[in-house]
KEKERO-537499 format. One line per field, with one value per residue (C-alpha): x, y, z; residue in one letter; residue number from 0. Coordinates in nm, 3 decimals. Example, Ala and Ser with C-alpha at 12.3 -4.5 7.8 and 13.67 -1.06 7.14 Angstrom:
2
xx <- (1.230_1.367)
yy <- (-0.450_-0.106)
zz <- (0.780_0.714)
rest <- (A_S)
nr <- (0_1)
***
This chain:
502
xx <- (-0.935_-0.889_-0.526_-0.234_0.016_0.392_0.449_0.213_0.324_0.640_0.606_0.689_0.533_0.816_1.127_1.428_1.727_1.742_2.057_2.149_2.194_1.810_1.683_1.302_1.027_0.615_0.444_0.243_-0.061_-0.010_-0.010_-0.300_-0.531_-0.384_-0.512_-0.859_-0.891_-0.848_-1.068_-1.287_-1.279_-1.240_-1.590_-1.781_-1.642_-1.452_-1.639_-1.982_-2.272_-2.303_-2.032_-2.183_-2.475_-2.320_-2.116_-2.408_-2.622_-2.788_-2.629_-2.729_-2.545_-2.429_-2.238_-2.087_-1.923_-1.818_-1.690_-1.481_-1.323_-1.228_-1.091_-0.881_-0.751_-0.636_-0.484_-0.140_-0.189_0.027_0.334_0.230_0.473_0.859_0.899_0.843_0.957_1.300_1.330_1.624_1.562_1.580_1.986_2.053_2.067_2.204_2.221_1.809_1.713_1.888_1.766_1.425_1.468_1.597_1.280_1.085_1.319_1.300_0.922_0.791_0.981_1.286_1.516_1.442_1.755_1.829_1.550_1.597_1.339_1.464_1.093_1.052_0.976_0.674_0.476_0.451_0.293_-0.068_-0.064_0.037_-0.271_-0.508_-0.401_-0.431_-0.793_-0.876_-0.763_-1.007_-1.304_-1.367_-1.543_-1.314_-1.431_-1.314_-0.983_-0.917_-0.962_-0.679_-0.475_-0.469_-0.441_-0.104_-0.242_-0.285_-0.503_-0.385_-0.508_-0.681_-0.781_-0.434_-0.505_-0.238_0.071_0.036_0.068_0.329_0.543_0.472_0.798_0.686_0.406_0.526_0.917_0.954_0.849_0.824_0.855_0.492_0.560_0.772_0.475_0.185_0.353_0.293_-0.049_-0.112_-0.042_-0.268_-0.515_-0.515_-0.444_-0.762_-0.948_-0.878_-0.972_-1.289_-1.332_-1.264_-1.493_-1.783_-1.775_-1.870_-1.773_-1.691_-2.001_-2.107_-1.856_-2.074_-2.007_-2.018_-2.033_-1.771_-1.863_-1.866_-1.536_-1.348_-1.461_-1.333_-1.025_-0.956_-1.071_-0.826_-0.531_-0.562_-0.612_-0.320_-0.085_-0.256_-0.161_0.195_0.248_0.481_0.424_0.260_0.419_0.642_0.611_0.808_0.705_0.372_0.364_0.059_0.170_0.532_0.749_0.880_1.179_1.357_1.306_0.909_0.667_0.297_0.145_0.355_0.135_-0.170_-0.390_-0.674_-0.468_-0.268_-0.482_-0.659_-0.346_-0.275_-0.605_-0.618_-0.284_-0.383_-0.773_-0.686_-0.985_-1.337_-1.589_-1.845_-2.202_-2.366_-2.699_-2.983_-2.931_-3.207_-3.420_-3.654_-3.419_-3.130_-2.879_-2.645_-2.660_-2.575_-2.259_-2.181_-2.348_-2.477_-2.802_-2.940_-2.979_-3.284_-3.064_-2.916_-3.240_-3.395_-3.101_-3.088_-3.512_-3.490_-3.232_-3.400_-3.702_-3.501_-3.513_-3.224_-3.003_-2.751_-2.643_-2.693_-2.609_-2.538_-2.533_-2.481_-2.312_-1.968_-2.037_-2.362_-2.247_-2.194_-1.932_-2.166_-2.453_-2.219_-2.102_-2.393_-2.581_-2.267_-2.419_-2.735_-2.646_-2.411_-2.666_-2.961_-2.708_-2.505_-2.140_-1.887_-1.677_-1.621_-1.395_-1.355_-1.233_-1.077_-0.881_-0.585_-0.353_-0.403_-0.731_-0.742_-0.534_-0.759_-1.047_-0.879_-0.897_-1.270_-1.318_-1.082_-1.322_-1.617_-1.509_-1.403_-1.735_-1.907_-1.605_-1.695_-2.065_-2.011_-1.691_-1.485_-1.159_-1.158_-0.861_-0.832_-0.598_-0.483_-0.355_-0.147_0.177_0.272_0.076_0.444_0.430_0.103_0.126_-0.205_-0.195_0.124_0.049_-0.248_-0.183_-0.117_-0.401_-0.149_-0.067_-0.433_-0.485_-0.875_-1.165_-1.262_-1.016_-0.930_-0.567_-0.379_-0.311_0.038_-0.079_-0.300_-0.043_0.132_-0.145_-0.345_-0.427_-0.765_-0.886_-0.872_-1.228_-1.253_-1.033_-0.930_-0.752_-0.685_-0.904_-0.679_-0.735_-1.077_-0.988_-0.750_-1.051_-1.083_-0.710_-0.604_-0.310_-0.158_-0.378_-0.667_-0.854_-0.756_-0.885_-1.250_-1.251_-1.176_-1.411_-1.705_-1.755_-1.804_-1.984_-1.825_-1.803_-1.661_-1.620_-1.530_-1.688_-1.673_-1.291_-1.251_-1.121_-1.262_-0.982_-1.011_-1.394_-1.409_-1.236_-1.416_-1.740_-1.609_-1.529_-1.874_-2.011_-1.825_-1.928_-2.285_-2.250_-2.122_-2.428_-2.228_-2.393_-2.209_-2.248_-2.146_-2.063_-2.027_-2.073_-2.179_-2.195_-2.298_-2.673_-2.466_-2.190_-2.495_-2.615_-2.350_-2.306_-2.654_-2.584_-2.251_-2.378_-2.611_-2.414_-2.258)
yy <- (-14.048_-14.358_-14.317_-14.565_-14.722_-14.621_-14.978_-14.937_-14.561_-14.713_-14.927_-14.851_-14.900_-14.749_-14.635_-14.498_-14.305_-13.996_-13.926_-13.681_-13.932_-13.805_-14.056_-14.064_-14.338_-14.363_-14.486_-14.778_-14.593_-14.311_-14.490_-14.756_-14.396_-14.288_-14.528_-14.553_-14.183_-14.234_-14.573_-14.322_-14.065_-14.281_-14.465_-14.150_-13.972_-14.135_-14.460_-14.426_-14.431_-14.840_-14.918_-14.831_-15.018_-15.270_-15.260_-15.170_-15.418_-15.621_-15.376_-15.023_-14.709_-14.720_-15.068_-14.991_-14.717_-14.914_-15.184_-14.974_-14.753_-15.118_-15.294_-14.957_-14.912_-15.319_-15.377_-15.357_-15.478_-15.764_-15.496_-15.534_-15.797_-15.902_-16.043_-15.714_-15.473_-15.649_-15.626_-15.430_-15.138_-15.090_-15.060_-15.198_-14.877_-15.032_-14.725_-14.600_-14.958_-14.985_-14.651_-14.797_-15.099_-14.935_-14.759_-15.071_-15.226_-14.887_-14.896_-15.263_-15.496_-15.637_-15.902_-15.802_-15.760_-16.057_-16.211_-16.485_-16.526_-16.802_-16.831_-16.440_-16.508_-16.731_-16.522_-16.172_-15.917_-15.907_-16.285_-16.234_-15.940_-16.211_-16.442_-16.253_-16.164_-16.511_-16.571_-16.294_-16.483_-16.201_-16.324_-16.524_-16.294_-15.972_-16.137_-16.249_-15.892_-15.792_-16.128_-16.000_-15.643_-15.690_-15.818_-16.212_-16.336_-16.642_-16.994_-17.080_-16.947_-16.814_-16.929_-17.214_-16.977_-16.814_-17.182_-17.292_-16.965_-16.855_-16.658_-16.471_-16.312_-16.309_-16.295_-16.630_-16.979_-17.046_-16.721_-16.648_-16.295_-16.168_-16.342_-16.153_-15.802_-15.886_-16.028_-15.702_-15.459_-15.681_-15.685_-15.299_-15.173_-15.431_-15.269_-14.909_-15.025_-15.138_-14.758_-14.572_-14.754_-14.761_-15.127_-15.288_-15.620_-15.842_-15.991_-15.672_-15.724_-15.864_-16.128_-16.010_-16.123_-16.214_-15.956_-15.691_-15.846_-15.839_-15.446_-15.347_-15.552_-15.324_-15.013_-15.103_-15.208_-14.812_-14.679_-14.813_-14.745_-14.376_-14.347_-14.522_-14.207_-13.945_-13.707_-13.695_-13.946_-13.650_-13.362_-13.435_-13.114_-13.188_-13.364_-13.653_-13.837_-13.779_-13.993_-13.797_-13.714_-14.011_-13.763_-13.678_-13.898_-14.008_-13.751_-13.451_-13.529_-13.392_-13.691_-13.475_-13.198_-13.467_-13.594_-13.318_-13.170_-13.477_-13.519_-13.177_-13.221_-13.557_-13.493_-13.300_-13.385_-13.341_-13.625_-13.655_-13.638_-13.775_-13.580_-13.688_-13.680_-13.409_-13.613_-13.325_-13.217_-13.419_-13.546_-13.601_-13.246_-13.093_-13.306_-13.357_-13.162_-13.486_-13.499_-13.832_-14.156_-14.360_-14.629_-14.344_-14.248_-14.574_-14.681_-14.406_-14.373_-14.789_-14.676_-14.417_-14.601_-14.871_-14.917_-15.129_-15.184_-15.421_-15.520_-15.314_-15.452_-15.218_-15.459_-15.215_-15.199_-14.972_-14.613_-14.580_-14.366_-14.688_-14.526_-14.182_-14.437_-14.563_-14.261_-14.124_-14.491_-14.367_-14.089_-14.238_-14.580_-14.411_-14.176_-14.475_-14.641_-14.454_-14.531_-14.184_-14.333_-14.547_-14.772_-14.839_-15.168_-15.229_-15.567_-15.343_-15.044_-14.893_-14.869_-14.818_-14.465_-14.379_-14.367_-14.260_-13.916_-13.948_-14.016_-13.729_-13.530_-13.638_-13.608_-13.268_-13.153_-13.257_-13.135_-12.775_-12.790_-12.876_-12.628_-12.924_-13.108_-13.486_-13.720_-13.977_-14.298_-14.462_-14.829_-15.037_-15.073_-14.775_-14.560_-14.366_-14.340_-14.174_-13.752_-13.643_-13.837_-13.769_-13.417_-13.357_-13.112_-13.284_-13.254_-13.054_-12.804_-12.736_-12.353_-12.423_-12.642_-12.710_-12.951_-13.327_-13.425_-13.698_-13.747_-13.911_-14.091_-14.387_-14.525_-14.876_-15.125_-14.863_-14.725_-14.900_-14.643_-14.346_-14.270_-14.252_-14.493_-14.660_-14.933_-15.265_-15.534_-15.741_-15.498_-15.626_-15.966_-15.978_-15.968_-16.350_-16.434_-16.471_-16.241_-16.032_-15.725_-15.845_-15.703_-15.360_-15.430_-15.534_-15.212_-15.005_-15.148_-15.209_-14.819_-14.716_-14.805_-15.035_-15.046_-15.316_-15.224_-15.456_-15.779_-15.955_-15.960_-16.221_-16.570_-16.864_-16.852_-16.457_-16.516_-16.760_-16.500_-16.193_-16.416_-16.451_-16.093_-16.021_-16.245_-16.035_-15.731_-15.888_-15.903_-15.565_-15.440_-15.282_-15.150_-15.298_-15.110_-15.424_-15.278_-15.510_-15.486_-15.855_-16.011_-16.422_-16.546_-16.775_-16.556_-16.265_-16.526_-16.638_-16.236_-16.226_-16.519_-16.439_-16.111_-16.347_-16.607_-16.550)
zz <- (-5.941_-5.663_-5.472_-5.591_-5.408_-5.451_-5.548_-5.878_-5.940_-6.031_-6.274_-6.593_-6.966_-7.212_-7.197_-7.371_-7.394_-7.618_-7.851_-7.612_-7.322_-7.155_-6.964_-7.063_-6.951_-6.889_-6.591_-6.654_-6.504_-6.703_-7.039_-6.916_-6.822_-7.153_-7.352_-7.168_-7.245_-7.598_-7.670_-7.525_-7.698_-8.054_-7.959_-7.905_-8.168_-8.419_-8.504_-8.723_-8.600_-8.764_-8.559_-8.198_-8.289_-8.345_-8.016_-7.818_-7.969_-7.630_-7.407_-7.257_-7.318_-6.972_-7.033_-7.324_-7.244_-6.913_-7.135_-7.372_-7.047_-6.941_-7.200_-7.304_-6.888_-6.881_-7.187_-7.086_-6.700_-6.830_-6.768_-6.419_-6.394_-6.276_-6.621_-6.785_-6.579_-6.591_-6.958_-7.077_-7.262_-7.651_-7.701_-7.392_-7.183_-6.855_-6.664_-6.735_-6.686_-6.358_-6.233_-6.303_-6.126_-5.847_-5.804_-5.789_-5.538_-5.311_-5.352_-5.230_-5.495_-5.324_-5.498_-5.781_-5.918_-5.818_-6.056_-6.342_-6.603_-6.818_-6.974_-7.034_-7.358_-7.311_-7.111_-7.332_-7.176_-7.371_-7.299_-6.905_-6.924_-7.050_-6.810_-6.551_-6.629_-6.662_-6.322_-6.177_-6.402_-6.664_-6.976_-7.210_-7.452_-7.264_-7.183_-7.517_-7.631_-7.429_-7.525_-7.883_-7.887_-8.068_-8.344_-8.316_-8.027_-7.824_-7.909_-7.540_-7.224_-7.047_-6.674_-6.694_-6.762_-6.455_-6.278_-6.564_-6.534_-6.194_-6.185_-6.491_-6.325_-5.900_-5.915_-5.739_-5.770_-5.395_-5.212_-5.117_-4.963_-5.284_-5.498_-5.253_-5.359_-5.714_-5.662_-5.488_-5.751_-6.026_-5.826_-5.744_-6.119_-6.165_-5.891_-6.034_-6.379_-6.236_-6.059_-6.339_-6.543_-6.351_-6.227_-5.930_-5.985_-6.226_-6.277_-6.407_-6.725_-7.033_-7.240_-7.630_-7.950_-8.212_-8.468_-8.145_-8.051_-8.363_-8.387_-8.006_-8.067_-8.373_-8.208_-7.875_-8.078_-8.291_-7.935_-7.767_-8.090_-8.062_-7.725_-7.797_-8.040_-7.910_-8.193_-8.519_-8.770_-9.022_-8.784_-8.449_-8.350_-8.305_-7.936_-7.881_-7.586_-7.484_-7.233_-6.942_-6.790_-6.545_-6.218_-6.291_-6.149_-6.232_-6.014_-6.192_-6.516_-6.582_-6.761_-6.855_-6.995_-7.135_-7.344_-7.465_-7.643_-7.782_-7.951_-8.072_-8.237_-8.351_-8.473_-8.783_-8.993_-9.025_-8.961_-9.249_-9.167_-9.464_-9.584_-9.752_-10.130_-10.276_-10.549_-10.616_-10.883_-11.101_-10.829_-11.115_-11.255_-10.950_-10.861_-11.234_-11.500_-11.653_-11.692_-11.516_-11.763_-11.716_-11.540_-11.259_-11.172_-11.149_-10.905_-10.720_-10.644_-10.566_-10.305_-10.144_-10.107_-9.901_-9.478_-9.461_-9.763_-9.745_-10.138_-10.437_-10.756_-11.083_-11.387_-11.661_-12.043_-12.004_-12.035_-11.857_-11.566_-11.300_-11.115_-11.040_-10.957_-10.685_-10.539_-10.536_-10.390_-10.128_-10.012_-10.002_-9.800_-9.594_-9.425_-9.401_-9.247_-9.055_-9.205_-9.242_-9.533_-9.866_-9.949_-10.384_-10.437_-10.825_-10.979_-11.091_-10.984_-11.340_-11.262_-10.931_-11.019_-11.285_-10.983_-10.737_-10.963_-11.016_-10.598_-10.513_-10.719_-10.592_-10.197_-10.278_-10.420_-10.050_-9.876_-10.054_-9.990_-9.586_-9.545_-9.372_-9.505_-9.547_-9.559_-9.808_-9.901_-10.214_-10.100_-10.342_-10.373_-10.569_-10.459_-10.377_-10.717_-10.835_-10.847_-10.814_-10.476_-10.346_-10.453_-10.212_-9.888_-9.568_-9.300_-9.086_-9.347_-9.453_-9.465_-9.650_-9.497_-9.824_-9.906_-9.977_-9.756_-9.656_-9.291_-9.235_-8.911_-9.123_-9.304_-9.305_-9.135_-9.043_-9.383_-9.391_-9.106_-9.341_-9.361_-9.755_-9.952_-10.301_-10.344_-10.485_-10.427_-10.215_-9.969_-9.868_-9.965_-9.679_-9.477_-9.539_-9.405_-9.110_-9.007_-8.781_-8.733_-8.908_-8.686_-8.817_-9.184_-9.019_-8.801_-9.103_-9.378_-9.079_-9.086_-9.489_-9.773_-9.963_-10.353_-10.532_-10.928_-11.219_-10.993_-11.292_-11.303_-11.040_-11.088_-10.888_-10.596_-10.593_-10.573_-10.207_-10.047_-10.178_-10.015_-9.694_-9.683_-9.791_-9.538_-9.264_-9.403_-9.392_-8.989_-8.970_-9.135_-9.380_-9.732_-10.066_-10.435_-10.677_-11.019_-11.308_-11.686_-11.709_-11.397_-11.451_-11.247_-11.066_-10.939_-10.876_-10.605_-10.442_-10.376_-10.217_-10.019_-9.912_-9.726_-9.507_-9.385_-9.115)
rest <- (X_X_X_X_X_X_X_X_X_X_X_X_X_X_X_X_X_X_X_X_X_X_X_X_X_X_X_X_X_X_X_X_X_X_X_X_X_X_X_X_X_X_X_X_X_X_X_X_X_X_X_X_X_X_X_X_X_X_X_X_X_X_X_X_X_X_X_X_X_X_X_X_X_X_X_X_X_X_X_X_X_X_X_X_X_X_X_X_X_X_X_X_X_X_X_X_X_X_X_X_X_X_X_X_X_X_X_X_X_X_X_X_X_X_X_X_X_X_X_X_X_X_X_X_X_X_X_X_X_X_X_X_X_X_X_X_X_X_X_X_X_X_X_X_X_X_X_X_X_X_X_X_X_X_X_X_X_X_X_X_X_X_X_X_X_X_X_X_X_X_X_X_X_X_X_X_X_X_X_X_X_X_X_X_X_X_X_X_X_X_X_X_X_X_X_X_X_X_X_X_X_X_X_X_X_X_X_X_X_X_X_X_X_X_X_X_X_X_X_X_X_X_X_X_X_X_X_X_X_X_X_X_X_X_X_X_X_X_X_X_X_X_X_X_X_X_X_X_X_X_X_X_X_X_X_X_X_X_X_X_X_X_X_X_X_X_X_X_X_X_X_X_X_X_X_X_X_X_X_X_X_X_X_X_X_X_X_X_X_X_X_X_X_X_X_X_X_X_X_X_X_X_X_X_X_X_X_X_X_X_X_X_X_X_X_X_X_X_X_X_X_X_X_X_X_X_X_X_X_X_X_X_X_X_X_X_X_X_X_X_X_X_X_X_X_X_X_X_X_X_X_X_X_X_X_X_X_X_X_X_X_X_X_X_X_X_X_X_X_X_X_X_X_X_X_X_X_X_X_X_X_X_X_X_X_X_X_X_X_X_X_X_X_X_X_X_X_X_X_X_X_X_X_X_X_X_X_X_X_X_X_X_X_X_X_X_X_X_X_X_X_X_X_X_X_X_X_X_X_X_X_X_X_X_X_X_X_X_X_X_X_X_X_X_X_X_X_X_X_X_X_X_X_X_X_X_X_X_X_X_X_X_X_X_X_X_X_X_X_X_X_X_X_X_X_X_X_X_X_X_X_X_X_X_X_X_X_X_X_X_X_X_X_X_X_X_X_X_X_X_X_X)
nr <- (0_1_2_3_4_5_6_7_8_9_10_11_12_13_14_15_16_17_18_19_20_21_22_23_24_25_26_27_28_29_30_31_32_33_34_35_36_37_38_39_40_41_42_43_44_45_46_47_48_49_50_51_52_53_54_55_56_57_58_59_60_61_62_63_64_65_66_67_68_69_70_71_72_73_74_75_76_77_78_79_80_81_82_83_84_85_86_87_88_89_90_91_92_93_94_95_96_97_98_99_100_101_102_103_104_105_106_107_108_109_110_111_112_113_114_115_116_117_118_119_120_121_122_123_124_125_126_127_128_129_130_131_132_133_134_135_136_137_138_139_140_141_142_143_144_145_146_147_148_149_150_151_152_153_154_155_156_157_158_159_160_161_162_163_164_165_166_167_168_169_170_171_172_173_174_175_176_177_178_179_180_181_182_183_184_185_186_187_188_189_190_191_192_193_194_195_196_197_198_199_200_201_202_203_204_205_206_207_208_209_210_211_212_213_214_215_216_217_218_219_220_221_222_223_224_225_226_227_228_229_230_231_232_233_234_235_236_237_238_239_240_241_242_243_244_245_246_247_248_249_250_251_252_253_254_255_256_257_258_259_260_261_262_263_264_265_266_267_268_269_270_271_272_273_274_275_276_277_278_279_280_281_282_283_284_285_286_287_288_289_290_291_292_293_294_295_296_297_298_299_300_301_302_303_304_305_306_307_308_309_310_311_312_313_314_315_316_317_318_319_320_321_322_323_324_325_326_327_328_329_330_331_332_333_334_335_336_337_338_339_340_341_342_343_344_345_346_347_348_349_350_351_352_353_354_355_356_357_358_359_360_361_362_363_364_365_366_367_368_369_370_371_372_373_374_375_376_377_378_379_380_381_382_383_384_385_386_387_388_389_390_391_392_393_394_395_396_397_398_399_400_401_402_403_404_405_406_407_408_409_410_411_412_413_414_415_416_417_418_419_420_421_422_423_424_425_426_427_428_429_430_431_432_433_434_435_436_437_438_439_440_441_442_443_444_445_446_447_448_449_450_451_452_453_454_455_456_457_458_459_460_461_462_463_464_465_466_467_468_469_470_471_472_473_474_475_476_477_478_479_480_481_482_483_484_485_486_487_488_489_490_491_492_493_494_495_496_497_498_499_500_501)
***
């Protein structure tokens, strides 16, 4: 790893007291290497194979993975600055927040105490780390990446701030040797961002699309909130990536053996590899002792004969066996196409709960047949509520492979990123809005197979945002089951056209 200076060994990224009175806090290098080891790791292994196609698309394996080691060691290199590292702690602890200051001051930041930052607030730190970028010339669409990684990106280019709020970013307004120390450490946490990812210089940095940027947005934003993680959400035992004591230093930590323990303790689930379906006897009697209907099997042979499936449309009188056409049409799209999950959209929670049964089923027929475990999600707004959910083993108390669990760490926002979900339809409606964290939805639904049941059910509002989440599923390359018992020629089209828009 390159040498750093003393000045950018201390600088911090969190800190806080314990209820003890422990004075705990994390290097900023630490949690920058952190968080490069993880996007790392989550690219390789976590995404589906869809997804780093669609990342890679126009660039070489070597790139890529240059890119993501990048984007995941500069997101916070807005910290790198007097108006964070002069932000009081959480609960105002004055004495751990003057300790750390003092260790700035002792190692090449002097006056610092004697800083004011009346416009703290307008230069936030993903906003100073964009900024900052754009002042070195990396691609707007790199820098914006890093602008937004807490959920909403910024409207323009950053350059400005740093001449608007030049305190914000060098301590001083006219003090060029107090600003030079600042300028110094950017430029060196740049420099060993560019090292440990493989760059040169910055021309070597690629401009990218907006599907590939709204994808490595989402996948940096669940990096960094993985590498924010201390322990495992409901089991504070179970240590990801802890702060450290006040007296331990950057070079007492281990990164490598960091990180490993943290993703062991943190990867608790199997990754589904999808097989091809066997049509040389009844797919349907094997999973479900039914024997195929005329329908299934015509469905299921048109599928298999596809190259590159993007919408399949079930039209079909109740009764007929449409929801074992989709999960089977799963199965089939998601191994043509390289996705690791499904996502069941329904109009209500009654009947999203009286799925969510017949998925659980389902996913824990394949999880017996490949001897792994599989987490799975029910999202509305009682799910709290529904037993044969809440009733499923946790991924951290799983005993058998062969089983269907609920891992506590995708919950809130980042439900969507459980591989195999059911919900409510608003949850890929969403898609259309924008909002904070969007970016999470599109990284979650870009990787399954997505079914959408009942299609007929939407009204006319419901319906323009259902197409504008189609279209972005469209660029994502993503394969959509539409079931429907009477689905009108007009709404049928605007489906179809919706996935190839964008």
């Amino acid at each position: 790893m390159p040498t750093l200076s003393k000045k950018a060994a201390s600088l911090w990224a969190k800190k806080r007291p314990t209820e003890n009175g422990q004075q705990l806090w994390l290097p900023l290098i630490i949690h920058l290497i952190d968080t490069q080891n993880v996007i790392n790791y989550l690219f390789n292994q976590w995404l589906s194979p869809n997804q780093r196609r669609i990342l890679a698309e126009n660039l070489s394996d070597e790139k890529i993975h240059q890119l993501i080691k990048f984007v995941g060691f500069t997101h916070d290199i807005g910290k790198a600055t007097p108006a964070f590292q002069t932000k009081p702690s959480n609960g105002h602890d004055d004495l751990l927040d003057d300790e750390l200051k003092e260790k700035l001051i002792m190692n090449g930041f002097p006056k610092l105490d004697d800083g004011q930052f009346p416009s703290r607030s307008a230069s936030p730190h993903a906003k100073a780390g964009e900024a900052i970028l754009d002042k070195y010339e990396v691609p707007d669409s790199i820098g914006a990446i890093i602008g937004g990684h807490h959920g909403k990106t910024e409207p323009s280019n950053q350059k400005d701030d740093i001449r608007v709020h030049t305190s914000n970013y060098y301590q001083s307004d006219n003090d060029p040797e107090i600003q030079t120390r600042w300028e110094e450490v950017q430029k060196e946490l740049l420099h060993y961002g560019f090292q440990t990812s493989g760059y040169q210089t910055i021309s070597q940095i690629p401009t990218i699309t907006q599907p590939q940027a709204v994808i490595l947005e989402g996948l940096l934003i669940m990096a960094d909130w993985l590498a924010s993680s201390e322990y495992l959400v409901g089991h504070e035992e179970t240590v990801l990536f802890p702060l450290i004591e006040i007296s331990q230093t950057s070079e007492d930590i281990d990164t490598g053996e960091r990180f490993r323990n943290a993703i062991n303790n943190w990867n608790l689930n199997d990754e589904w590899q999808p097989q091809p379906v066997d049509t040389t006897t009844d797919p349907y009697e094997a999973r479900w002792g039914l024997h195929a209907r005329p329908v299934q099997t015509a469905m299921t042979d048109a599928i298999e004969k596809t190259i590159d499936p993007g919408m399949v449309i079930v039209e079909a009188s109740m009764g007929i066996g449409k929801t074992e056409i989709a999960l089977l049409a799963a199965e089939q799209l998601a191994y043509i196409k390289g996705q690791d999950g499904i996502f069941m959209g329904l109009p209500t929670q009654a009947t999203t709960n009286a799925m969510f049964n017949r998925v659980s089923d389902w996913l824990t027929m394949i999880a017996n047949s490949q001897g792994e475990s599989f987490p799975i999600k029910l999202i509305h707004g009682k799910a709290q509520f529904n037993h044969d959910y809440t009733s499923l083993p946790r991924a951290s108390n799983v005993g058998d492979p062969n089983a269907v669990v609920i891992n506590s760490w995708f919950s809130g926002k980042k439900s969507i990123l459980t591989k195999f979900t059911v919900g409510t339809i608003d949850n890929l409606l969403l898609m259309g809005l924008k909002q904070k964290h969007l970016f999470l939805k599109h990284l979650g639904f870009s990787g399954k197979v997505v079914i959408i049941d009942e299609a007929h059910a939407f009204d006319i509002y419901m319906n323009q945002y259902l197409y504008r989440a189609i279209t972005w599923l469209g660029a994502y390359h993503v394969p959509i089951v539409i079931l429907s018992a009477t689905l009108p020629k007009e709404k049928r089209n605007a489906l179809l056209e919706a996935v190839q828009d964008l």
